[in-house]
C-alpha positions in Angstrom: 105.4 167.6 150.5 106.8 170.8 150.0 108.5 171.2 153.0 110.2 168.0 152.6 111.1 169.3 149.0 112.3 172.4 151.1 114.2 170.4 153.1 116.0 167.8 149.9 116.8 171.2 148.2 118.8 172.6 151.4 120.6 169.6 152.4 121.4 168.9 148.7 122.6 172.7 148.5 125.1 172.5 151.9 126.6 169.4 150.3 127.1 171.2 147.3 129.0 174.0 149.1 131.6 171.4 150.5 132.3 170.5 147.4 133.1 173.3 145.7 134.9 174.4 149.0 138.4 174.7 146.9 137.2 176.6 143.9 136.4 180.7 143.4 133.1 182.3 143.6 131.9 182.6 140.3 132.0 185.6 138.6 129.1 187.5 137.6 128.7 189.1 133.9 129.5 192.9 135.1 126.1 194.2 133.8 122.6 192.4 133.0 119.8 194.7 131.1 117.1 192.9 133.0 114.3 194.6 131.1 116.2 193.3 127.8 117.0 190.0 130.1 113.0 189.7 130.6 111.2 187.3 128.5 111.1 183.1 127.3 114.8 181.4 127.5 114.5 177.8 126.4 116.6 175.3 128.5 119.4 174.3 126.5 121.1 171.9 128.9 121.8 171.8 132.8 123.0 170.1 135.4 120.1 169.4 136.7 118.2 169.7 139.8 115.3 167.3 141.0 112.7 168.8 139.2 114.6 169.2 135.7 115.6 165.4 135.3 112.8 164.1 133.3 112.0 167.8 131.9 112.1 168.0 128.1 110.8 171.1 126.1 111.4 173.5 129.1 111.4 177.1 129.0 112.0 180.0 131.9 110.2 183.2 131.5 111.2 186.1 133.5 108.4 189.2 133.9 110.3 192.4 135.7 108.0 193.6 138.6 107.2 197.4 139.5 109.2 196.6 142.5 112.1 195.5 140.9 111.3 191.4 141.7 110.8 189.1 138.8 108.2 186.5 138.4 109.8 183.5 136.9 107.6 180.7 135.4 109.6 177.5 134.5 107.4 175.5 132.3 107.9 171.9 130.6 106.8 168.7 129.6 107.2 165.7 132.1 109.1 162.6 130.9 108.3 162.9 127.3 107.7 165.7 124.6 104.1 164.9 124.9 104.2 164.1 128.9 102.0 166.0 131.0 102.7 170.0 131.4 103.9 171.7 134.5 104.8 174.7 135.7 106.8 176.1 138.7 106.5 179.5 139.6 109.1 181.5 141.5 110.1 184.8 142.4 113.2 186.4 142.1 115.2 189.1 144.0 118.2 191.4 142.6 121.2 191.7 144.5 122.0 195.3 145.5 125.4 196.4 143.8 125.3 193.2 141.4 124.7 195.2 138.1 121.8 193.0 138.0 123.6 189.3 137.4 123.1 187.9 140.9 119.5 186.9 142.1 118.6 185.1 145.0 115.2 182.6 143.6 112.8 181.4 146.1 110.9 178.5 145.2 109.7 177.5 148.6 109.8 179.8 151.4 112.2 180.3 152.8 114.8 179.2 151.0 116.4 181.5 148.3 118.7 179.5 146.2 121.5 181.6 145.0 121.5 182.5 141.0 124.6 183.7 138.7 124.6 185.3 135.2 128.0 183.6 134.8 128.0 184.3 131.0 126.1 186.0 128.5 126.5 186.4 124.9 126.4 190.1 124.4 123.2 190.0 121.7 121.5 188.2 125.1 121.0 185.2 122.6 122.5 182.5 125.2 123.4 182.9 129.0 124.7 180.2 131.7 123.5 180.1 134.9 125.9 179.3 137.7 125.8 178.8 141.4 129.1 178.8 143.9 128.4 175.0 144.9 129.3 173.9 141.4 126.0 171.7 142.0 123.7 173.0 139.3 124.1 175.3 136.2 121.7 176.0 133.3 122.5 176.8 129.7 119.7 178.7 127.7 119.1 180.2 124.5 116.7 182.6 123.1 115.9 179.6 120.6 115.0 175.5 121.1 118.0 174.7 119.8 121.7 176.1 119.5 124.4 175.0 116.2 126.8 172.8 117.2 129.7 175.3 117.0 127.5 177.0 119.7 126.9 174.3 121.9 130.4 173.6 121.7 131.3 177.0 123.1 128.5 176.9 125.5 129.9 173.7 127.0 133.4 175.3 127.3 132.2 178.4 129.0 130.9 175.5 131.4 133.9 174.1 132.2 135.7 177.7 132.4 133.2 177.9 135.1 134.3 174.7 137.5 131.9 172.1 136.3 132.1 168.6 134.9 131.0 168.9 132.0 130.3 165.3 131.5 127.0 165.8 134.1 125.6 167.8 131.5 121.9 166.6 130.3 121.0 168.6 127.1 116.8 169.4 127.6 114.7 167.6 124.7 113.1 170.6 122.9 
């Protein structure tokens, strides 16, 4: 099972990269604080992948490592506020040089799927998440839930970024 997973997850990243073939990397933030960075980040909204679809009350904790990786637990409800709980554990690896914004996540070995700090609010309140293939993205706040002026500027940092916006699924919370 999870090499097949292994497996969905590259194929479904190469497409992605064709894709997204005529648009810019995206940019990084220039810095990320990653011991301020550390901690719960409730899932706001994303483009999802195969294990967010039916996710609602999700949060991503990230806990800095001596050795500079970061554990990162995604937790959440399956299907229904009250559906059953899981968890998916990953670990995470700074890029040299990236001012701490790009990581590379590996789920399943070996497969690191690439990760952007694309924006950030400077109180570290709400942050994107971006990835080259346009494919995926993930909007979080420090809180369950965001005001709508804030959603509002969320989704157009979203669409600054490349994506359609319209594929956005806001996470139950």
């Amino acid at each position: 099972m999870r090499r097949a997973c292994a497996l969905l997850l590259g194929l479904v990243s190469c497409l992605g990269h064709a894709s997204a073939d005529t648009l810019p990397p995206i940019r990084p933030v220039p810095h990320v604080d990653l011991p301020r960075f550390m901690g719960k980040w409730y899932l706001i909204a994303a483009i999802p992948t195969v294990f967010e679809r039916d996710a609602w009350n999700a949060v991503e904790t990230y806990a800095l490592q001596k050795d500079g990786r970061i554990h990162v637990t995604f937790r959440f409800n399956k299907g229904a506020a009250d559906g059953p709980v899981k968890a998916i554990h990953s670990t995470a690896y700074v890029h040299p040089g990236s001012g701490g914004a790009v990581w590379g996540v590996q789920v399943f070995w070996p497969i690191r799927a690439q990760y952007i700090v694309a924006w950030l609010k400077p109180d570290y309140s709400q942050m994107i998440v971006a990835r080259d293939a346009r494919d995926y993205t993930w909007v979080f706040a420090r809180t369950p839930t965001v005001p709508a002026a804030a959603w509002a500027t969320l989704q157009a940092q979203v669409a600054a970024l490349g994506y359609d916006t319209s594929r956005l699924r806001r996470i139950p919370q």
